[in-house]
Backbone of each chain as ProteinMPNN parsed JSONL, in Angstrom:
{"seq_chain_A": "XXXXXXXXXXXXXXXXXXXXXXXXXXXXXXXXXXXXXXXXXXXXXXXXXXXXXXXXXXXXXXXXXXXXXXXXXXXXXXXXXXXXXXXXXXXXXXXXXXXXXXXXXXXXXX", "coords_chain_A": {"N_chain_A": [[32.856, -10.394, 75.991], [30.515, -7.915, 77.016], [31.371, -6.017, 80.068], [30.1, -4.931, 83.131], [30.615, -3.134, 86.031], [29.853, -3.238, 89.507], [30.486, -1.005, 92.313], [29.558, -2.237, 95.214], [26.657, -4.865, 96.416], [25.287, -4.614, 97.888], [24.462, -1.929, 100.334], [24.209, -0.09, 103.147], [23.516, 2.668, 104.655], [24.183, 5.574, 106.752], [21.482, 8.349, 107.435], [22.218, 11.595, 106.48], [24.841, 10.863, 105.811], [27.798, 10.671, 103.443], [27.553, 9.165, 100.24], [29.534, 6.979, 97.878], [29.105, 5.133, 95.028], [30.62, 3.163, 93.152], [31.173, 2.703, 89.305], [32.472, 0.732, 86.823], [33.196, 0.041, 83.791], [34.264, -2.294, 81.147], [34.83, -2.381, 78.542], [35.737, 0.087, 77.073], [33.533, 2.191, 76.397], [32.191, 5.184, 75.798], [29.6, 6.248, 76.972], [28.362, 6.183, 79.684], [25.529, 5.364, 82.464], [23.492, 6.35, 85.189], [20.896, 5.021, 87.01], [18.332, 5.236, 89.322], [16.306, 2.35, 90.173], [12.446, 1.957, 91.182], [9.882, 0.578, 92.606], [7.313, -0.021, 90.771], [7.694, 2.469, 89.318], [9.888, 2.285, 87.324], [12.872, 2.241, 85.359], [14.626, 5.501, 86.25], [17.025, 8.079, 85.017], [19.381, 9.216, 86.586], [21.696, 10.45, 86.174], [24.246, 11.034, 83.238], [26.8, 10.349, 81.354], [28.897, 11.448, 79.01], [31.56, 11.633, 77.939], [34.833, 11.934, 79.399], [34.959, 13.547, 82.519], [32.583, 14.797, 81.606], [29.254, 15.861, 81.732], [25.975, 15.481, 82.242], [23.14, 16.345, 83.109], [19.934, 14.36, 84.038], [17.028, 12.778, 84.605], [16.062, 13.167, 87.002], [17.932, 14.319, 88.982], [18.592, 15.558, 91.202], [19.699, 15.861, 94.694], [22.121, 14.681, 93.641], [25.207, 13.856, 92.668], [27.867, 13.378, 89.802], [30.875, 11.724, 89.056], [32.905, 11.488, 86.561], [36.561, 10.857, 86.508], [38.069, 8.866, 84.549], [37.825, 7.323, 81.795], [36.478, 4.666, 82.336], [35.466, 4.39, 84.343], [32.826, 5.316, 86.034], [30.932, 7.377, 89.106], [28.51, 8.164, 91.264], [27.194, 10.279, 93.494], [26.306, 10.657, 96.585], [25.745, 13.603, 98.668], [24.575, 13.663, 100.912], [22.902, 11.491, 102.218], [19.714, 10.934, 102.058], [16.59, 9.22, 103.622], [14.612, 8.893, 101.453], [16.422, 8.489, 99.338], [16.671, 5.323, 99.672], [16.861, 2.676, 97.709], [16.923, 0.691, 94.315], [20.203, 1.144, 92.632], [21.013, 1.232, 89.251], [23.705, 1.195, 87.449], [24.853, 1.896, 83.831], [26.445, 1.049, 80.421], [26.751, 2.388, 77.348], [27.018, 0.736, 73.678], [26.217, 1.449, 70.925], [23.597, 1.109, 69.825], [22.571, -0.508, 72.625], [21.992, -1.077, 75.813], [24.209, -1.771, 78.617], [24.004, -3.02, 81.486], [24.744, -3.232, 85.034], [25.101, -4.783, 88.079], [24.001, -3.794, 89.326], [23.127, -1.922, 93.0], [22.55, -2.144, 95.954], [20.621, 0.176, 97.871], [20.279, 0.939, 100.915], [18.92, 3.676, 102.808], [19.133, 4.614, 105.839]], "CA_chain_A": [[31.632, -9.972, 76.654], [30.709, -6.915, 78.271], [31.275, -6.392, 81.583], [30.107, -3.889, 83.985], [30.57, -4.029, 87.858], [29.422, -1.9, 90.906], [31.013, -1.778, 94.294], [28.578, -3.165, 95.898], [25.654, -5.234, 96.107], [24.331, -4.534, 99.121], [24.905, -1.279, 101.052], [22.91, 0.665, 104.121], [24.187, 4.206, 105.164], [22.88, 6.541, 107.957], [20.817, 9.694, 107.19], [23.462, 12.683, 106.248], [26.516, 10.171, 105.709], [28.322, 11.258, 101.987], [27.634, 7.968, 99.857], [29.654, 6.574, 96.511], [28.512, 4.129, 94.347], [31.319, 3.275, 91.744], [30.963, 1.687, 88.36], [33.314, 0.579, 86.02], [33.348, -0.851, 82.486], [36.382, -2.745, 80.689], [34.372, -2.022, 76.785], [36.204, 1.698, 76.128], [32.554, 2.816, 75.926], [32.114, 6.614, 76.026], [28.697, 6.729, 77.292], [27.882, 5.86, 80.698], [24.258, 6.201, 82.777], [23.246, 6.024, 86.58], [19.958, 4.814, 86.821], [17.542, 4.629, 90.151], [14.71, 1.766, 89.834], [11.892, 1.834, 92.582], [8.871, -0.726, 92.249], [6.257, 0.961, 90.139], [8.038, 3.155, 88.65], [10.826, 1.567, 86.54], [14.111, 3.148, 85.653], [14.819, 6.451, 85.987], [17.948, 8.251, 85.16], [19.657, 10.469, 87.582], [23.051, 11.166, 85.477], [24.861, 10.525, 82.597], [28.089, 11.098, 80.894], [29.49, 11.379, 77.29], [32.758, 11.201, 78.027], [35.785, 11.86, 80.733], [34.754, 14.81, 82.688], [31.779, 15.254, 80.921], [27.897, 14.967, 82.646], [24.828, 15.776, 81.892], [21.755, 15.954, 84.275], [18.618, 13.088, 83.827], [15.669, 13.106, 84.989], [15.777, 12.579, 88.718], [19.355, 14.802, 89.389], [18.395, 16.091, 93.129], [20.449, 14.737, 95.52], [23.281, 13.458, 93.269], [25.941, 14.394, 91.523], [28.419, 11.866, 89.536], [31.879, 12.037, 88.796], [34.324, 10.765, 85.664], [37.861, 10.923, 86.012], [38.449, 8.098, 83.98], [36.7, 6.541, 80.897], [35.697, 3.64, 82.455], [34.808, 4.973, 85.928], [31.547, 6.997, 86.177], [30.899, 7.607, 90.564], [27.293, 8.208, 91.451], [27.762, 10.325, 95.103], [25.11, 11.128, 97.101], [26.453, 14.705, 99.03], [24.227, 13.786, 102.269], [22.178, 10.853, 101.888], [18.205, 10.818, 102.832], [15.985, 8.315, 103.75], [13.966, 8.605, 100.133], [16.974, 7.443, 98.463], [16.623, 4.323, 99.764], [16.316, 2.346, 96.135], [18.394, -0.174, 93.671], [20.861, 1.684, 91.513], [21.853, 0.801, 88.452], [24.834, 1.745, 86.153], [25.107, 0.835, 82.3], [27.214, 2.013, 79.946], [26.22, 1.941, 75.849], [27.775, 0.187, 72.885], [25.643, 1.371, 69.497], [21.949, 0.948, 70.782], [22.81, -1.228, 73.527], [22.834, -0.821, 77.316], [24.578, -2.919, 79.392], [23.747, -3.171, 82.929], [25.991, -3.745, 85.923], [24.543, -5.85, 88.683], [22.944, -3.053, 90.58], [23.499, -1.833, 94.5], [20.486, -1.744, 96.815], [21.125, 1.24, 98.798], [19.133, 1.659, 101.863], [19.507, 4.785, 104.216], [18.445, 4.435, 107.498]], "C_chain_A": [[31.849, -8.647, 77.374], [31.104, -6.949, 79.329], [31.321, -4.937, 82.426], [29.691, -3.966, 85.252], [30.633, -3.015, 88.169], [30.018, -2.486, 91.618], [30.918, -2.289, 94.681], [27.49, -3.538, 95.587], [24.606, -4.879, 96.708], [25.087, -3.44, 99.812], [23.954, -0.116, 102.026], [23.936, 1.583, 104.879], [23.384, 4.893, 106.146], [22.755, 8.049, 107.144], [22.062, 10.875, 107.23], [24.404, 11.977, 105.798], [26.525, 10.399, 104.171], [28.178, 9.575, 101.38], [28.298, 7.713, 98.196], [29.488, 5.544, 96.094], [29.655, 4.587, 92.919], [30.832, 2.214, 90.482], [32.083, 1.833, 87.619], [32.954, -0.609, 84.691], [34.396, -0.61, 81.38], [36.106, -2.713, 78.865], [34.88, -0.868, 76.444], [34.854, 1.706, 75.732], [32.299, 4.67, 76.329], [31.003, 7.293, 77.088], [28.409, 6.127, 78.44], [26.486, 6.679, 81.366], [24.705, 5.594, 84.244], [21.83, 6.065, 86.66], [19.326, 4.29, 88.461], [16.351, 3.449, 90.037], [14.589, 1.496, 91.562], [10.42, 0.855, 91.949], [7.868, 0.613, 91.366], [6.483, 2.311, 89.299], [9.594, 3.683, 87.857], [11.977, 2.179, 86.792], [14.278, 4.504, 85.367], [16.372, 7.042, 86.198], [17.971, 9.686, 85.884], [20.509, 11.369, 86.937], [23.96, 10.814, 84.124], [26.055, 11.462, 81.653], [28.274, 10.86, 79.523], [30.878, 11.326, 77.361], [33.418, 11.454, 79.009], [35.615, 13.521, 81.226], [33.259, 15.648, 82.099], [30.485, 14.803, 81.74], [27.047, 15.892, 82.099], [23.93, 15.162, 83.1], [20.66, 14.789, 83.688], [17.852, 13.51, 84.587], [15.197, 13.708, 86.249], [17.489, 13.433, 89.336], [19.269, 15.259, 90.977], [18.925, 14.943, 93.821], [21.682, 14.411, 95.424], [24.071, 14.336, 92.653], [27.154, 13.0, 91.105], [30.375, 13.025, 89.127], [32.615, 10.924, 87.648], [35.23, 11.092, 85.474], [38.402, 10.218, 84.939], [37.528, 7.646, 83.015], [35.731, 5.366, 81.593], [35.193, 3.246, 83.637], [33.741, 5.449, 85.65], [30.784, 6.509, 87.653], [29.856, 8.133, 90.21], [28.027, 8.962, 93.118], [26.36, 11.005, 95.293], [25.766, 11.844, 98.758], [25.711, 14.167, 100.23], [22.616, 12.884, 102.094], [20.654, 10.818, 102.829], [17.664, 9.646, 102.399], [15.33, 7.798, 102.163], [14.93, 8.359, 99.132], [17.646, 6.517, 98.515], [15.978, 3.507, 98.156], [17.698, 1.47, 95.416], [18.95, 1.12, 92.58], [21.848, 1.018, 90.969], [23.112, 1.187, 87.423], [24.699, 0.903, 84.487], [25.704, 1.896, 81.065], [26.657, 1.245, 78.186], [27.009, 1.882, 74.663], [26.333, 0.539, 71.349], [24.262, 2.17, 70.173], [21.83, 0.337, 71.84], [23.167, -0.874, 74.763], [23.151, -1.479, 77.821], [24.531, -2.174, 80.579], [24.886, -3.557, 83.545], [24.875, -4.31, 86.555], [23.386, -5.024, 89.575], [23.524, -2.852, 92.234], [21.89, -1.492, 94.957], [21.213, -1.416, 97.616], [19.973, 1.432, 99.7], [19.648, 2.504, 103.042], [18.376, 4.713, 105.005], [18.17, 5.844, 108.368]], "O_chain_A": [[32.814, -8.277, 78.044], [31.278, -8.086, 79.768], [32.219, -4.095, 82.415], [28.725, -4.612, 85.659], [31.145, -2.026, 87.645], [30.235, -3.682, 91.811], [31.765, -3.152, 94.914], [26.943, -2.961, 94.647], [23.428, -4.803, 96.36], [26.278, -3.675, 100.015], [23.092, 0.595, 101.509], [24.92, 1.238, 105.534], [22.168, 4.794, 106.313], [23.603, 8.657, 106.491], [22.806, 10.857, 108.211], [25.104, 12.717, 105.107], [25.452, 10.35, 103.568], [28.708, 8.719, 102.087], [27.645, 8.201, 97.273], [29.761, 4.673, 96.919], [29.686, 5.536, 92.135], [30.246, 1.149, 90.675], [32.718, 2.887, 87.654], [32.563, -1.773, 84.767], [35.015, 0.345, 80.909], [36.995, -2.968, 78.052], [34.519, -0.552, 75.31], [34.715, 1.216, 74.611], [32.319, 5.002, 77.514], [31.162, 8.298, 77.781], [28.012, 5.017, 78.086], [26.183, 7.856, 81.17], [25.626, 4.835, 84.544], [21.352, 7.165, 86.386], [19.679, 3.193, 88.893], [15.274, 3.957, 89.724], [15.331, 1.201, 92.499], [10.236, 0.634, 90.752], [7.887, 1.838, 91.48], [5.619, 3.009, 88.768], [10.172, 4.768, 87.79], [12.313, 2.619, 87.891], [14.087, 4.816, 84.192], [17.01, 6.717, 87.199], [17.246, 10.681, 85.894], [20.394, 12.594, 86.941], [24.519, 9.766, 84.449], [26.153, 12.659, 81.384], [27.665, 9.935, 78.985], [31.312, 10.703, 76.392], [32.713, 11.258, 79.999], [35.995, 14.491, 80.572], [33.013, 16.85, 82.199], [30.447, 13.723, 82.328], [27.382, 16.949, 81.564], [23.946, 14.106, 83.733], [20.93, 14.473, 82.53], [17.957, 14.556, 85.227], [14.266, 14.481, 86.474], [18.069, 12.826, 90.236], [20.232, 15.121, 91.73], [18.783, 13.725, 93.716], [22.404, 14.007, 96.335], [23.713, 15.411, 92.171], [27.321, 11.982, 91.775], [30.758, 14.19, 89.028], [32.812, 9.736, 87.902], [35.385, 11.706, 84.418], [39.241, 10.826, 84.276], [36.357, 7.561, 83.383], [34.522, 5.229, 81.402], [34.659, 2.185, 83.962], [33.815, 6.246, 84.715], [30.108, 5.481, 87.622], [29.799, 8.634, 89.088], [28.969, 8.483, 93.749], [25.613, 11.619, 94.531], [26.136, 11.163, 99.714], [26.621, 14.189, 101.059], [21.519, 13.409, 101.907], [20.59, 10.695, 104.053], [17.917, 9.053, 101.35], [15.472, 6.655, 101.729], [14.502, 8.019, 98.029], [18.73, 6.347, 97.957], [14.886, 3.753, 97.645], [18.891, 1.493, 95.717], [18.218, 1.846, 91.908], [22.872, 0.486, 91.397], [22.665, 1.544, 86.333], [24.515, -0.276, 84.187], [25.479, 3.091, 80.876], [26.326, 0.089, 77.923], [27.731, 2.855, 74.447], [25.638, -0.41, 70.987], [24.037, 3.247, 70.725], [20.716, 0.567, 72.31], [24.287, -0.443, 75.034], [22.353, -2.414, 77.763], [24.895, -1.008, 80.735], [25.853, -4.075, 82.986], [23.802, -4.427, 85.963], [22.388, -5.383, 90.199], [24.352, -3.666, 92.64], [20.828, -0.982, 94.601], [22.143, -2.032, 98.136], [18.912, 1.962, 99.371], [20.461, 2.214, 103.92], [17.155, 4.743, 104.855], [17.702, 5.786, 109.506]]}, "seq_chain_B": "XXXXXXXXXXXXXXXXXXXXXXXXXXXXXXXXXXXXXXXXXXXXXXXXXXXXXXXXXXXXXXXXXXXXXXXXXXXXXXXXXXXXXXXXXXXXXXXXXXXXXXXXXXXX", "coords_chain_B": {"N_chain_B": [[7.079, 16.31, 77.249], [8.571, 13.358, 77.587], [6.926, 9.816, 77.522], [6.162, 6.362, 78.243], [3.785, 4.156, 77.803], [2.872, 1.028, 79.167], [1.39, -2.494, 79.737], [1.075, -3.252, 83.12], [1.243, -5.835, 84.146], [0.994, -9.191, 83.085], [-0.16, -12.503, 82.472], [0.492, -15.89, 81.7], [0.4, -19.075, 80.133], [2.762, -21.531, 80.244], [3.929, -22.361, 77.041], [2.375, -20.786, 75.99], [1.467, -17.841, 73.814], [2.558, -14.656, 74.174], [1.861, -11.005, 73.979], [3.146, -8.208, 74.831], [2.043, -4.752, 74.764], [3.502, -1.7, 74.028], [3.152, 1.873, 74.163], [4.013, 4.756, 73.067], [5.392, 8.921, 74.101], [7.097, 10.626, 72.775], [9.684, 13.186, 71.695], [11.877, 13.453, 69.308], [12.539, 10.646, 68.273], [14.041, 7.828, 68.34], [14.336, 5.094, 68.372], [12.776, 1.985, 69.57], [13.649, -0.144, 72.126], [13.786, -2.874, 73.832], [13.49, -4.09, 77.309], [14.547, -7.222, 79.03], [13.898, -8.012, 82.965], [15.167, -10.277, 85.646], [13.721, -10.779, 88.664], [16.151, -9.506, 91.024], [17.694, -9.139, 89.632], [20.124, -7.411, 86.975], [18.713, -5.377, 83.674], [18.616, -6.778, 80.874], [19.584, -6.561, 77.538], [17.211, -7.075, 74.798], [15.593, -6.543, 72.177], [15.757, -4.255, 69.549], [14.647, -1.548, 67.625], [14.763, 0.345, 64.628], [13.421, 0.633, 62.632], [10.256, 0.845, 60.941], [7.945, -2.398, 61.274], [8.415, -5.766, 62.213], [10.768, -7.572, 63.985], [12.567, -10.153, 64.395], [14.016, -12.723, 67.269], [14.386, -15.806, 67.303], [12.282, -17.142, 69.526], [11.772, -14.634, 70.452], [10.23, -11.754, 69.271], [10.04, -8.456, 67.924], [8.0, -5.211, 67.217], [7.27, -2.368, 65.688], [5.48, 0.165, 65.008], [6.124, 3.443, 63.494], [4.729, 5.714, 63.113], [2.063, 4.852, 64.745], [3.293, 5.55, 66.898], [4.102, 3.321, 68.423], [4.632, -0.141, 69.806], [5.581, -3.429, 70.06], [6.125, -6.605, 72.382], [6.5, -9.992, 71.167], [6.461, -12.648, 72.878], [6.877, -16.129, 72.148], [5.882, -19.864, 72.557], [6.395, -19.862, 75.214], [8.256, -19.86, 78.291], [8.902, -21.391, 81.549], [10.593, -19.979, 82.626], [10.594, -17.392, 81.356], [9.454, -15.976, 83.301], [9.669, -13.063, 84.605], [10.449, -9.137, 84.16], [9.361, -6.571, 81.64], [10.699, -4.655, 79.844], [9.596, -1.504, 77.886], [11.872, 0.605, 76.195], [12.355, 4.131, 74.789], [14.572, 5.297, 72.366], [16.429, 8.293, 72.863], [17.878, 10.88, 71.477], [20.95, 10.781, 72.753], [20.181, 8.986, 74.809], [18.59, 6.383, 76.935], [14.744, 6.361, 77.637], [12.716, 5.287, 79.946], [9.923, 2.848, 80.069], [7.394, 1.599, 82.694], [7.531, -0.864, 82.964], [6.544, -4.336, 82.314], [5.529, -7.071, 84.626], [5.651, -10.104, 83.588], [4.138, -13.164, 84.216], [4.52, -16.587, 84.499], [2.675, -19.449, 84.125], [2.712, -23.065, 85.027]], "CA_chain_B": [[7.773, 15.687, 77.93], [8.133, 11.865, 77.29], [5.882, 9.144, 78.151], [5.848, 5.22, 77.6], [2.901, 3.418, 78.484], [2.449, -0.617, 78.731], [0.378, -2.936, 80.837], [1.76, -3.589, 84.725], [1.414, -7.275, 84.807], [0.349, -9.883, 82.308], [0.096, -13.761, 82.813], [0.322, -16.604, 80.837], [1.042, -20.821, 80.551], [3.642, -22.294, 79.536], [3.673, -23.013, 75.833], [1.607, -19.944, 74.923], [1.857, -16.682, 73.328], [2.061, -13.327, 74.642], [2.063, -9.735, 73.427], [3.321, -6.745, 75.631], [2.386, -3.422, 74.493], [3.873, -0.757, 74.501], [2.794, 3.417, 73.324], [5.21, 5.686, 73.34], [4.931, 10.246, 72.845], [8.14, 11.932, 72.93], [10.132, 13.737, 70.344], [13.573, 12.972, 68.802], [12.662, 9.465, 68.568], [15.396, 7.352, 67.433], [14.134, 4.051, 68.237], [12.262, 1.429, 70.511], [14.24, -1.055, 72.666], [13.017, -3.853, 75.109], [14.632, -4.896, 77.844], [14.338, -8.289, 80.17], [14.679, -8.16, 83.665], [14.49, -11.189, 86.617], [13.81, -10.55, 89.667], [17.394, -9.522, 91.837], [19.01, -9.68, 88.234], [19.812, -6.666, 86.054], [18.067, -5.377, 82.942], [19.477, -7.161, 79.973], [19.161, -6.126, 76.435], [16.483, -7.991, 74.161], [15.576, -5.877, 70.665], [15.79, -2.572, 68.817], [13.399, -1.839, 66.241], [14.45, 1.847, 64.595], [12.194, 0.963, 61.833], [8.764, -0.057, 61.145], [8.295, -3.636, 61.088], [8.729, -7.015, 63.019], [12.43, -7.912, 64.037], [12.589, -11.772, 64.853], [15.105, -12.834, 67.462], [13.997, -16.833, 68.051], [11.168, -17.348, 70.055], [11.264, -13.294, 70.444], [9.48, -10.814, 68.542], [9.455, -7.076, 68.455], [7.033, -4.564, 66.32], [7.214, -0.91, 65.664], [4.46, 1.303, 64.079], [6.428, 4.419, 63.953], [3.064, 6.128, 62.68], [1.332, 4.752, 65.512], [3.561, 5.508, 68.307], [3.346, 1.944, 69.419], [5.203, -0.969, 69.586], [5.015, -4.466, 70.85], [7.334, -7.853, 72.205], [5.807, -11.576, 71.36], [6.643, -14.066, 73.26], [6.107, -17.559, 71.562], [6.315, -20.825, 73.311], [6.594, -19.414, 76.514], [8.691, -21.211, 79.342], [9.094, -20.729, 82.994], [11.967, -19.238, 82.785], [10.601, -16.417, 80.661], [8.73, -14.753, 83.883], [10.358, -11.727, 84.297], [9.494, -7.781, 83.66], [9.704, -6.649, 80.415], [10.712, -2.865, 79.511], [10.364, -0.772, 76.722], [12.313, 1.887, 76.081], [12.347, 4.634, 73.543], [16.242, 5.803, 72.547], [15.996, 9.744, 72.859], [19.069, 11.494, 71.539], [21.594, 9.811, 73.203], [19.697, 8.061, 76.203], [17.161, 6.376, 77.082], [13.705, 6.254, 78.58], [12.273, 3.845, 80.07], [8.77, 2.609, 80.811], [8.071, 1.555, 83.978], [7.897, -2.419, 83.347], [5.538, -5.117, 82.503], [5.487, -8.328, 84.878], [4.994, -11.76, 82.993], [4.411, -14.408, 85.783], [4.352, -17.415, 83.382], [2.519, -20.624, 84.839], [2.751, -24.734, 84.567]], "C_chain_B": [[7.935, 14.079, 77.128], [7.464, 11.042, 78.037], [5.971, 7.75, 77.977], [4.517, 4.75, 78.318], [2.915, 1.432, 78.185], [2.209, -1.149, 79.982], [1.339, -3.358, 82.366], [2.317, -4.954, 84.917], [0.176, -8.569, 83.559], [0.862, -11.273, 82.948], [-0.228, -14.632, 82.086], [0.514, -17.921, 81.348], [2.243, -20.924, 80.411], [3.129, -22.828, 78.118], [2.745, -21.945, 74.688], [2.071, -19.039, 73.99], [1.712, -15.572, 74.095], [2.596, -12.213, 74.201], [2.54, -8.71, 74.58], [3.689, -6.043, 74.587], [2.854, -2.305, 74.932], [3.612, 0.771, 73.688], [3.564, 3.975, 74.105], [4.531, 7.806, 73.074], [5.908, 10.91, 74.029], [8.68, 12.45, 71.813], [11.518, 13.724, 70.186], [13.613, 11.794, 68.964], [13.315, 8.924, 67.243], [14.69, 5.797, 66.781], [13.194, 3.196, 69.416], [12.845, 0.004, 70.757], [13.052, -1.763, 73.635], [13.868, -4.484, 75.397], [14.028, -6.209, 79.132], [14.777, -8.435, 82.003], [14.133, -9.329, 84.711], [14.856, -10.582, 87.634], [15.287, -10.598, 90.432], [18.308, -9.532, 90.737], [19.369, -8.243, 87.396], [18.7, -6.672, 84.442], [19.092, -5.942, 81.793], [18.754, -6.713, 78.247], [18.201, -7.618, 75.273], [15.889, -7.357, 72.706], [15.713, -4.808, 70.555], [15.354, -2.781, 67.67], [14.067, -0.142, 66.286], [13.358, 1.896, 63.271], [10.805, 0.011, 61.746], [8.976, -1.379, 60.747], [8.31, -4.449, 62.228], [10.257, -7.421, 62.935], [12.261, -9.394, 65.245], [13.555, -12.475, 65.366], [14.499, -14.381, 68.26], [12.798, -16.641, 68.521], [10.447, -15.508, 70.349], [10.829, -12.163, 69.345], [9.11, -9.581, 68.944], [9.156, -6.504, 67.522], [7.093, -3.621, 66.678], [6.832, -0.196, 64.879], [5.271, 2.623, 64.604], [5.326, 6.0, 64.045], [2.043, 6.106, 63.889], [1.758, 5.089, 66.787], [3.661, 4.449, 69.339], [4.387, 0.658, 68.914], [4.996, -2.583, 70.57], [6.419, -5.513, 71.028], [6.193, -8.912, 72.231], [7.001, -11.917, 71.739], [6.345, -15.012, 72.808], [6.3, -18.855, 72.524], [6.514, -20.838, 74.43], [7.529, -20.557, 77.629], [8.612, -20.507, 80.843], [9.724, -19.711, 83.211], [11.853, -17.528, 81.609], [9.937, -15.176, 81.781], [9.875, -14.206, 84.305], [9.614, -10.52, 84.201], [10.0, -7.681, 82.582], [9.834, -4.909, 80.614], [10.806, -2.184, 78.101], [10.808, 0.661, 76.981], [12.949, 2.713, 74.632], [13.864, 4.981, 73.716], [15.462, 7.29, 72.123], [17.113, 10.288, 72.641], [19.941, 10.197, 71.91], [21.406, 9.135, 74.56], [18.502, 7.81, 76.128], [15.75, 6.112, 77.975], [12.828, 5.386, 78.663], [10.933, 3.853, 80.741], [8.626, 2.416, 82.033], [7.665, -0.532, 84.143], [6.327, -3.025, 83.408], [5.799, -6.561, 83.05], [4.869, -9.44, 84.452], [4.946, -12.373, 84.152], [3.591, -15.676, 84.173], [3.884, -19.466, 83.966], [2.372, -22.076, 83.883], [1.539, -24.877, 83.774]], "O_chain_B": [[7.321, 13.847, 76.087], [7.301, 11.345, 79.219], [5.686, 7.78, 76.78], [4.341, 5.085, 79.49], [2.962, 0.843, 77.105], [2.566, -0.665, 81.056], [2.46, -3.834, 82.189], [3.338, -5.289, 85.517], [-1.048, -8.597, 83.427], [1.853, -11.384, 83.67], [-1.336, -14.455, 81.578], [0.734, -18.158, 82.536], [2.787, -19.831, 80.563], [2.147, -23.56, 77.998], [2.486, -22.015, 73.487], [3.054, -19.352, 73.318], [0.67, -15.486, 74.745], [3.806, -12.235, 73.972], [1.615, -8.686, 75.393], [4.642, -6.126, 73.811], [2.681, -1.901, 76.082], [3.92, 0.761, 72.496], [3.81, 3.866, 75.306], [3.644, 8.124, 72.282], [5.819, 11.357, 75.172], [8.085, 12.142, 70.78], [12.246, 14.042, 71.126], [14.515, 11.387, 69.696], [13.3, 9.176, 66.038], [14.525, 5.396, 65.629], [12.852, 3.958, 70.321], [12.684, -0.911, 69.95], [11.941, -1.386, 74.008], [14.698, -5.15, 74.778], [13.165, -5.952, 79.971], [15.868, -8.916, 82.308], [12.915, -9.491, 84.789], [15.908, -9.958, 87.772], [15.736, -11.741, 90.518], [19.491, -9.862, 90.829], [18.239, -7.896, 87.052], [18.054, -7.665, 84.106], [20.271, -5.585, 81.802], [17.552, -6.618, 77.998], [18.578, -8.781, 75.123], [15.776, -8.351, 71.989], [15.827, -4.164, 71.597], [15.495, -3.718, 66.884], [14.05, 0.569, 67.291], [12.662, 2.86, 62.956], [10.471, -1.057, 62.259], [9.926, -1.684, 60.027], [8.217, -3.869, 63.311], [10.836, -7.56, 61.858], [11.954, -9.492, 66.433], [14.258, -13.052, 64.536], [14.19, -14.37, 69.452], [12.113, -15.857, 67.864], [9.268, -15.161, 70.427], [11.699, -11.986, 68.492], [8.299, -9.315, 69.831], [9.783, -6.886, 66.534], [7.027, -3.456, 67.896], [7.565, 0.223, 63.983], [5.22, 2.957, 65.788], [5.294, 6.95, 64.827], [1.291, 7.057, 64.102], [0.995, 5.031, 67.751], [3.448, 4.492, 70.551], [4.824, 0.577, 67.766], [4.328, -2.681, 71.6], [7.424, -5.47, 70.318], [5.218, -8.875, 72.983], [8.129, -11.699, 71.296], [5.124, -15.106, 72.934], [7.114, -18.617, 73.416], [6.88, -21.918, 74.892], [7.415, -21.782, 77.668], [8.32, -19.344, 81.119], [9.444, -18.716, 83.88], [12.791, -16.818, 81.248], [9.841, -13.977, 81.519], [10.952, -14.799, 84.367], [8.385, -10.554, 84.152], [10.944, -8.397, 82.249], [9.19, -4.171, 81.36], [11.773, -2.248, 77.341], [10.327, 1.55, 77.685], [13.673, 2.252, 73.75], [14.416, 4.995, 74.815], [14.453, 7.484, 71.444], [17.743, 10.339, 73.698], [19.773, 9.03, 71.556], [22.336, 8.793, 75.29], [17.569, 8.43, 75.617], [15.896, 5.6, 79.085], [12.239, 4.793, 77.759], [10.675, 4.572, 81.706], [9.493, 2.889, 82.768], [7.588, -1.212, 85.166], [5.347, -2.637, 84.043], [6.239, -7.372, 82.235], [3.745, -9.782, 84.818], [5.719, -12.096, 85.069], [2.681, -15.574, 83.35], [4.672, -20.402, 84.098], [2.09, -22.238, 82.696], [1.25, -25.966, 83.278]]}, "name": "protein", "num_of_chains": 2, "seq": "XXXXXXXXXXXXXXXXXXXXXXXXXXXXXXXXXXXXXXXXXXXXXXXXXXXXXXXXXXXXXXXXXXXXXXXXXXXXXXXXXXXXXXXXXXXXXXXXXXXXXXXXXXXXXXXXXXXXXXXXXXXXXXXXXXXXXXXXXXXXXXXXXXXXXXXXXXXXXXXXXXXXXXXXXXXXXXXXXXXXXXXXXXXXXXXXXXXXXXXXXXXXXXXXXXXXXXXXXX"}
């Protein structure tokens, strides 16, 4: 089985504080995403990678930037976190056509 | 740009049927996925249609007019345990985009 896991589940930061959100998956998949969902307006991607060192911007990139040292790392950081990205983020990394999800972090800045 | 559209919130019995549509209009389209999610749960993977046609996975069912821009998931038999949101999403290159979610609420 797949398997892809976030840091955390639950995490609340203060306004300016530097925030990472790690993911990791144990499939040797190449392609990893970072994905915000907010009610009403599903998932949107912030970042995604093609391979180690490699990123590409998404939709929603303000704010964020990600990092892959490792294949099966891909870091979500948020340089000086604001209130509006209070929101669940998800990670999922892709096998063919297939995304697999991690569990999600609900990030709320205060 | 890209676009999906499909309905917000549909509701059903137990035991019925239900359709969520979905219209799609972007360009470099690969394919049309749908994904399941429960409430506090991630999104989990549920079909891929890259060609036209009905693709039959058990009680699930997904349809893709590539012609029409449009695609659909049945539900058959419905159970409790099927409410949930539903998502489609088109594959674009190599990622993909996602609607923004249709809530089943599926009653006794």
């Amino acid at each position: 089985d797949v398997k892809v896991t976030q840091s955390s589940r639950y995490l609340v930061k203060r306004t300016g504080e530097k925030v990472f959100l790690e993911c990791v998956q144990d499939m040797d998949h190449e392609n990893m995403f970072w994905y915000r969902q907010d009610p009403g307006l599903g998932l949107r991607l912030i970042y995604f990678s093609y391979d180690v060192k490699m990123k590409e911007k998404g939709d929603i990139p303000e704010g964020y930037s990600v990092s892959r040292e490792k294949k099966e790392r891909f870091s979500l950081i948020l340089e000086s976190a604001s209130t509006n990205q209070t929101s669940m983020y998800l990670c999922a990394s892709t096998s063919a056509d297939t995304q697999y999800f991690g569990p999600g972090t609900r990030l709320t800045v205060l | 740009g890209q676009s999906l559209e499909q309905p917000s919130e549909v509701t059903a019995v137990e035991g019925a049927i239900v359709q969520i549509n979905c219209t799609y209009q972007t360009s470099g389209f690969y394919g049309l996925s749908w994904y399941q999610q429960h409430d506090g749960g991630a999104p989990t993977f549920l079909s891929y249609n890259a060609l036209d046609g009905l693709e039959e996975t058990g009680r699930f069912s997904s349809f893709l007019s590539r012609s029409d821009s449009y695609g659909y998931l049945l539900l058959q038999e419905l159970q409790m345990k099927d409410s949930a949101s539903y998502f489609c999403a088109v594959i674009h290159t190599d990622k993909l985009i996602f609607g923004t979610g249709t809530r089943l609420q599926v009653f006794p």
